[in-house]
C-alpha positions in Angstrom: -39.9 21.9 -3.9 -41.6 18.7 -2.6 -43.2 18.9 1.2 -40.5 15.6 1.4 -37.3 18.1 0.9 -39.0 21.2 2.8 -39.1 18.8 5.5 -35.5 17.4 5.1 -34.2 21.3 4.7 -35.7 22.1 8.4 -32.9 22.2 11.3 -34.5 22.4 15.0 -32.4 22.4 18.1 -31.9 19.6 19.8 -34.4 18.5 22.7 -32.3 17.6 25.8 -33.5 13.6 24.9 -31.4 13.8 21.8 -28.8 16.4 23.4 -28.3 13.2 26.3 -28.3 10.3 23.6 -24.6 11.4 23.2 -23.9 10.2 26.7 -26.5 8.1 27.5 -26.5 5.8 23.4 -29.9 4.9 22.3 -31.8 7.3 24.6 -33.9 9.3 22.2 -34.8 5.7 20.4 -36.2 4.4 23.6 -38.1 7.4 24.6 -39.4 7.5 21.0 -40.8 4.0 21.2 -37.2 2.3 19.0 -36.8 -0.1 21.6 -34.7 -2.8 20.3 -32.7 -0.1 18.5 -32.3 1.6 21.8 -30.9 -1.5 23.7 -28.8 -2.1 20.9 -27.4 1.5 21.3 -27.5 1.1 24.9 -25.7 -1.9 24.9 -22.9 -1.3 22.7 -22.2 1.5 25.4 -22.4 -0.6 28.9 -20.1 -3.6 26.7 -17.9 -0.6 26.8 -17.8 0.4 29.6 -17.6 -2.9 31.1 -14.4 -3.4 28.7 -12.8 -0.1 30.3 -13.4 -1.2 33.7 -11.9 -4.9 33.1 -8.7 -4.0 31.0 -9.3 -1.2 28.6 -8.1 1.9 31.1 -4.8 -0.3 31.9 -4.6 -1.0 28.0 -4.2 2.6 27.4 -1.9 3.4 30.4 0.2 0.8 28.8 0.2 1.9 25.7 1.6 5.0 27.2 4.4 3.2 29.1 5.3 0.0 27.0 5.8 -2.3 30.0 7.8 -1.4 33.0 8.7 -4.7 34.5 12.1 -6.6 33.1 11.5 -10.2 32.3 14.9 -11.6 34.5 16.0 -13.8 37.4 15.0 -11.3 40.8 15.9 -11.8 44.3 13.5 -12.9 46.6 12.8 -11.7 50.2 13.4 -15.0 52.6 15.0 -17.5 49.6 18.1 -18.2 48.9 17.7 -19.1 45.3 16.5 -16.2 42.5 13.6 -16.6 40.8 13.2 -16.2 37.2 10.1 -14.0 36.8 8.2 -13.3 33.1 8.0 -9.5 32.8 6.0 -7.2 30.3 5.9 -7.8 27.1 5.6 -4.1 25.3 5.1 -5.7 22.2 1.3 -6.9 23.2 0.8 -3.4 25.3 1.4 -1.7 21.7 -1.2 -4.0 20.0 -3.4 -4.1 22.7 -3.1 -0.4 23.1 -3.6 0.5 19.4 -6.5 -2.0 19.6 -8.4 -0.3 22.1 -7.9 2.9 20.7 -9.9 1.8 17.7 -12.9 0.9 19.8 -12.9 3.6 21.7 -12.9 5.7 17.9 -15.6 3.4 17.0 -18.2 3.8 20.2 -17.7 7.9 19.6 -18.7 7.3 16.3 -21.6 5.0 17.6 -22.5 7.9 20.0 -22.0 9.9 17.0 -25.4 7.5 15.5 -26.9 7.4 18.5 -27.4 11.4 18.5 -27.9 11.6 14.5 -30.7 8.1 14.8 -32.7 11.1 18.1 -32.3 13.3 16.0 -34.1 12.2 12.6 -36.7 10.8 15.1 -37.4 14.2 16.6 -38.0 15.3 13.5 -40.3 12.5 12.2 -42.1 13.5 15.5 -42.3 17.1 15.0 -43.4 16.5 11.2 -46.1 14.2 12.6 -44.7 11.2 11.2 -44.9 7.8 11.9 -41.7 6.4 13.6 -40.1 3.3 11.8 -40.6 0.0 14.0 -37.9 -2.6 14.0 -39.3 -4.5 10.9 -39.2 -1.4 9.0 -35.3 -0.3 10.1 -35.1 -4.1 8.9 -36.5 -4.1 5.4 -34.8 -0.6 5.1 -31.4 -2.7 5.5 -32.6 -5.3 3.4 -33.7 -2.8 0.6 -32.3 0.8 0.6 -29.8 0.6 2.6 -28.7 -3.4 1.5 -25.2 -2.0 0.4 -24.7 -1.4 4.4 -25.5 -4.7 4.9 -23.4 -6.2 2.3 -20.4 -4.5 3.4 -20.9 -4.7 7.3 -19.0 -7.8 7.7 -15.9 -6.9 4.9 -15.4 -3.6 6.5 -15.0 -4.9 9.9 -12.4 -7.7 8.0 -10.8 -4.9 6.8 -10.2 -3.1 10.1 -9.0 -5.7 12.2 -6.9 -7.3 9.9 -5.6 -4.5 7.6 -5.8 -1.7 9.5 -4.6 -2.6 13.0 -1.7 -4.0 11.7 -1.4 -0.6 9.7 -1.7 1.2 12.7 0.7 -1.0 14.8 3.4 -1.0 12.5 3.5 3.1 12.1 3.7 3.1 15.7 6.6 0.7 15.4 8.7 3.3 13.6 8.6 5.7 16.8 10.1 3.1 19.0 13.3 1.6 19.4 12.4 -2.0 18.9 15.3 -3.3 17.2 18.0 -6.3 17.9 18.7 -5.0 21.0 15.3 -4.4 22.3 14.0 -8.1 21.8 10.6 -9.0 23.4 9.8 -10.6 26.1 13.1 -11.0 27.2 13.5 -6.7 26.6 11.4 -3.7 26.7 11.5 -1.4 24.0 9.8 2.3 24.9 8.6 5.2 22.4 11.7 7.2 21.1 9.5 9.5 19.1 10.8 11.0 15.7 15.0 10.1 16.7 14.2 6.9 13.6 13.1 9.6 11.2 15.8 12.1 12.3 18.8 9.0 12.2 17.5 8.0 8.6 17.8 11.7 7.3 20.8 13.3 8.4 21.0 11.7 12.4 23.6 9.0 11.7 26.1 9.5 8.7 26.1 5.7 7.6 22.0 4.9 7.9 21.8 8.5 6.1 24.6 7.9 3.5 22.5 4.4 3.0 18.8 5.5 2.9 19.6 8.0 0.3 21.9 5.9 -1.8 19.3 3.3 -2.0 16.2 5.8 -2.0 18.4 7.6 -5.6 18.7 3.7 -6.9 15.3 3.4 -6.4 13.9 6.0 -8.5 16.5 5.6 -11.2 15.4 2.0 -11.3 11.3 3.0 -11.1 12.2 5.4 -14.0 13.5 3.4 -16.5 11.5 0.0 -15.5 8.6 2.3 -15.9 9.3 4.4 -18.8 11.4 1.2 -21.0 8.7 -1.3 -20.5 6.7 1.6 -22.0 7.7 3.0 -25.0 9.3 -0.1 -26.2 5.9 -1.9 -25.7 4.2 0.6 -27.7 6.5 0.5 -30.6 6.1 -3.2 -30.3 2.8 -2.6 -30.8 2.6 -0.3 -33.7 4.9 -2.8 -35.3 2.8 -5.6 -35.0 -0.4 -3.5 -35.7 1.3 -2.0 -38.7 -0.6 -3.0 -42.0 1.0 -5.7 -44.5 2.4 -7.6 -41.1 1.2 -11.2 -41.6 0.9 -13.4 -38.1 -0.5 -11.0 -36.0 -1.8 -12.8 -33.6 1.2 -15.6 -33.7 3.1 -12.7 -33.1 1.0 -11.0 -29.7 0.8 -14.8 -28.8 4.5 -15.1 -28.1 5.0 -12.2 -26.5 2.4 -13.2 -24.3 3.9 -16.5 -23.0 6.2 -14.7 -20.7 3.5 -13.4 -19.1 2.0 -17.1 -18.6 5.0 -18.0 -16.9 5.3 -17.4 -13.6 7.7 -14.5 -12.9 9.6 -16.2 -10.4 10.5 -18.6 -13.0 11.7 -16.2 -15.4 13.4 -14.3 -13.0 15.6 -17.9 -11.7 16.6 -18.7 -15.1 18.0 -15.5 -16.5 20.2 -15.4 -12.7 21.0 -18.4 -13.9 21.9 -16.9 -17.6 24.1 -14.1 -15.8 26.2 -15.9 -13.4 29.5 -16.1 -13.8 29.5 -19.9 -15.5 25.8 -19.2 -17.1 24.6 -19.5 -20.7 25.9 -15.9 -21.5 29.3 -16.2 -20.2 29.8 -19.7 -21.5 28.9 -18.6 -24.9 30.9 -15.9 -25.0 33.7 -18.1 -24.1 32.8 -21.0 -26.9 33.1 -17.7 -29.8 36.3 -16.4 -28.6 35.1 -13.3 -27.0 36.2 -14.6 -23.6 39.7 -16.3 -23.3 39.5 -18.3 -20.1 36.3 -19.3 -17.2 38.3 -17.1 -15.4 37.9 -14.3 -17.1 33.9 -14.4 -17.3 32.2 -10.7 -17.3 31.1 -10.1 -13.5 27.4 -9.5 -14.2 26.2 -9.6 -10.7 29.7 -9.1 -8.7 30.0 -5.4 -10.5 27.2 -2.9 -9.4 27.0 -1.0 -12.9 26.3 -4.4 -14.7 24.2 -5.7 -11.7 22.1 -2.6 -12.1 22.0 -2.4 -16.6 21.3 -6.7 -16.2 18.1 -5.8 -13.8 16.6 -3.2 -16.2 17.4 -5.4 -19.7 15.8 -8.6 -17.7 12.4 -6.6 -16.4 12.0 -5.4 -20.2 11.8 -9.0 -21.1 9.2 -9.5 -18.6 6.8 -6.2 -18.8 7.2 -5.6 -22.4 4.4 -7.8 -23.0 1.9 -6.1 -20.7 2.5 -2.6 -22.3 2.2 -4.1 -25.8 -1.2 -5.6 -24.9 -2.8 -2.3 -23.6 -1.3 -0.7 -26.4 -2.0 -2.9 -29.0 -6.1 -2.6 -27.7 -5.7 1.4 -28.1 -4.6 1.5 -31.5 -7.0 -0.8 -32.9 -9.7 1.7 -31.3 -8.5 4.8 -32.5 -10.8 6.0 -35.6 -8.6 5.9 -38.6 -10.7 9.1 -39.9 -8.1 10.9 -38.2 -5.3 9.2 -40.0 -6.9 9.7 -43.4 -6.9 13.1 -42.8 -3.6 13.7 -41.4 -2.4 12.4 -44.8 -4.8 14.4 -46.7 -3.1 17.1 -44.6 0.5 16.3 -46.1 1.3 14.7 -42.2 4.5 12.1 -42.7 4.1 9.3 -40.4 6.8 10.2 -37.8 4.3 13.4 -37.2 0.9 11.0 -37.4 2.8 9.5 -34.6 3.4 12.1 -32.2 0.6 14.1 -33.0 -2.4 11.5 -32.9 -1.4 8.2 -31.8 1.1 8.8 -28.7 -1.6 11.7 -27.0 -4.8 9.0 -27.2 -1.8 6.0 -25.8 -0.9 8.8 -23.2 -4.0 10.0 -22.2 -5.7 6.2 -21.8 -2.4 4.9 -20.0 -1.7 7.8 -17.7 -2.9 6.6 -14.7 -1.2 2.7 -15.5 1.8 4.9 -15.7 1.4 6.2 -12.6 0.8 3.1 -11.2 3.4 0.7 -12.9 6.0 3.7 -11.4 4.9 3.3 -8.3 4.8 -0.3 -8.3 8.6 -0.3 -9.6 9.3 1.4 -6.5 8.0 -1.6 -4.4 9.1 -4.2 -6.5 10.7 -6.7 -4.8 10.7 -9.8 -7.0 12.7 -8.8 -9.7 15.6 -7.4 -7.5 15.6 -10.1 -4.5 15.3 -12.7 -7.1 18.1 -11.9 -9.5 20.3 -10.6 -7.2 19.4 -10.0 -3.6 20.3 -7.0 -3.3 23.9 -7.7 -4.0 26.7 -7.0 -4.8 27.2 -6.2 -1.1 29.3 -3.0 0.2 30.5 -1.6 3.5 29.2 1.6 2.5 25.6 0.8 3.5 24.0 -0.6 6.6 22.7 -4.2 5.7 22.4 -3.1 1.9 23.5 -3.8 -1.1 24.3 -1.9 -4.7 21.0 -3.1 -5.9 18.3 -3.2 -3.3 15.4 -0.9 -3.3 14.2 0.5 -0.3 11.5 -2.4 -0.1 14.6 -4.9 -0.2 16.5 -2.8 2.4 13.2 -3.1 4.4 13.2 -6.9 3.9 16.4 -7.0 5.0 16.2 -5.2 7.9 13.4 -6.9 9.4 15.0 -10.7 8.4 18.5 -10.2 9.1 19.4 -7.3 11.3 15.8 -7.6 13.1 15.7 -3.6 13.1 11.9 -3.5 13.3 11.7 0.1 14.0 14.0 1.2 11.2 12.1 -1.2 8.8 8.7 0.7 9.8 10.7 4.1 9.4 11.3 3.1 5.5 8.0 1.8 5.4 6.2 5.0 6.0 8.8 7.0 4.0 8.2 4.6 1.2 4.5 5.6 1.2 5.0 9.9 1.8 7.5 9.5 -1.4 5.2 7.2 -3.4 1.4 9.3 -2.4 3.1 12.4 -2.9 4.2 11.2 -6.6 1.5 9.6 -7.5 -1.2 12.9 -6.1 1.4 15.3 -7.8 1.4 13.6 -11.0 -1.9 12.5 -12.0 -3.2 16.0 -10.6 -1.5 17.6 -13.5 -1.9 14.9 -16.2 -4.2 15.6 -19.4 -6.4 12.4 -17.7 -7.5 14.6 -14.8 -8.1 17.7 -16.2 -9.4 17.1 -19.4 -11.5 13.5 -18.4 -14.1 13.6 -21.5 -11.8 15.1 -24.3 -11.5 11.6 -25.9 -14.8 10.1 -26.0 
């Protein structure tokens, strides 16, 4: 071993300069001679501080309280007339709240570098190295450590605009901001899990509701998913198949209905379905149908809604699963073919033995994913039919929504925001634990090299 790594593997206590740079950030760089790295330390801290002492303290105590003070007309000591006096708004605590919770997270972990930045220095010193000046801690950032750089600016994108709203909206779900808890007329104040316990057995109707939707919606990712599929792959073999002249016309065609838009798609074959559409029109012009009264309910009857949505997202995902297919099976040596056949193998066993593992194991984790994006697929269901047909059954949900359209709705029409959180997060335990569960187990995990 190197002097270098006997010199990394060495652990000595901490002096009490680096012990105090937790309290006291950029300490130990200041007494070792990193001055501007100090201050920078240093500084980070006093902004703190400062912050605490202006607003962040009362930020948190809010956060805790939601507001307290009811925006309203109040009566006024020594005038005859009330006045109308804005109160808290406990939808800005929350944020700000949440918000300052992140910083104080982040100036631990600074604290946190602060301690690890003495503590390589004490080393350095003890070793009877030289300790890096600012120019060098500078070309390190522009060199070495350039990825740190790169990504300073995206990752602190990422956490004020992804994952503050993240954070915000959980929190939502253990309140009771809803319709009747409307901001900044109304306060709205934590109700803890009481969302969570009305969804899953609390109140018969939201219960009888989230699981109707939440069986639809796994029915629905199952055989989007699993449709799309299979029938892409056979399209694929077909068209791959030798002897099968316009190949490419063929793969060409198939892919135009993935340059349209889906919107587009999704709007004409509503259109196709309704009640005076293309389908039902036709079928009244051969006789099938006697009258325009007597037009087959595609959307109006929940079975047909439901078989219509299913038959209309092969038509549009087909094509994607056909592609990746159609890329496998040129790729797969055809030694192995040759000597399945040599082996007496028919082509139904060729089939399941070589072709549909290698598809399998390539695709497994597109499976995964295309599953759980069914689950969250919005367009195809809000587009075609809303959600409909509607029923009294549910609260503010249809035959055909998804728990994402539920969601939607909720948060549009019925202005439930805490609810609409509460399916949110349920939405993502259901779809991580399926996703973790499943690919854990697959052939694409545990065997990762077997088909190089």
């Amino acid at each position: 071993m190197s002097k270098k790594n006997l010199d990394e593997k060495i652990e000595i206590p901490d002096d009490l300069i680096t012990k105090l740079s937790y309290v006291v950030f950029g300490l130990g760089n200041i007494v070792h001679g990193q001055i501007a790295k100090g201050i920078a330390f240093l500084a980070i801290e006093v902004a703190y501080i400062l912050f605490m002492i202006v607003g962040g303290f009362q930020n948190l105590i809010n956060l805790v309280t939601l507001g307290t003070v009811q925006t309203g007309w109040v009566e006024v000591p020594g005038k005859i007339m009330p006045e109308y006096r804005l109160g808290d708004n406990s939808m800005l605590f929350l944020l700000f709240g949440v918000l300052t919770v992140m910083i104080t997270v982040g100036v631990v972990w600074t604290g946190y570098c602060s301690h690890k930045s003495a503590k390589n220095l004490q080393l350095l010193i003890k070793n009877g190295k030289k300790v890096p000046s600012l120019m060098d801690d500078i070309k390190l950032l522009l060199d070495q450590r350039f990825h740190i750089t790169l990504l300073f600016l995206p990752i602190c994108g990422i956490l004020v605009f992804s994952v503050l709203p993240l954070i915000y909206m959980i929190c939502i779900a253990f309140t009771n901001y809803d319709r009747d808890h409307q901001v900044p007329g109304n306060l709205f104040d934590w109700v803890g899990l009481s969302n969570f316990g009305s969804m899953l057995g609390g109140d018969s109707r939201m219960t009888t509701t989230f699981f109707g939707v939440l069986v639809w919606t796994l029915i629905w990712a199952f055989f989007a998913t699993f449709s799309n599929y299979f029938l892409g792959i056979i399209v694929a073999l077909v068209i791959n198949q030798k002897g099968i002249k316009f190949k490419k016309l063929w793969r060409s065609i198939l892919v135009l209905t993935i340059a349209m838009p889906q919107f587009i798609s999704l709007l004409v074959m509503r259109s196709f379905f309704s009640n005076y559409g293309v389908i039902n029109r036709g079928l009244i012009n051969l006789g099938i149908i006697p009258s325009i009264n007597d037009t087959i309910p595609f959307f109006s009857n929940p079975t047909l809604a439901r078989i219509v949505i299913i038959v209309v997202n092969m038509w549009i995902g087909i094509p994607y699963t056909m592609l990746m297919s159609s890329g496998i099976l040129m790729n797969i040596p055809q030694d192995l073919y040759e000597a399945a056949t040599v082996d007496g193998a028919n082509a139904v066993q060729m089939f399941f033995k070589i072709t549909l593992p290698q598809i399998i194991f390539t695709t497994t984790p597109y499976l995964i994913t295309s599953f759980v994006g069914n689950i969250n697929n919005f367009n195809v269901i809000f587009l075609l039919t809303a959600g409909g047909p509607s029923t009294s059954e549910y609260y503010s949900a249809g035959k055909t929504d998804l728990l994402v359209t539920w969601l939607y709705k909720l948060t549009k029409e019925k202005m439930d925001y805490s609810l609409a959180s509460t399916i949110g997060i349920l939405i993502f335990i259901i779809s991580a634990t399926m996703s973790l569960i499943t690919y854990t187990r697959s052939k694409s995990y545990k065997e990762e090299d077997a088909f190089q």
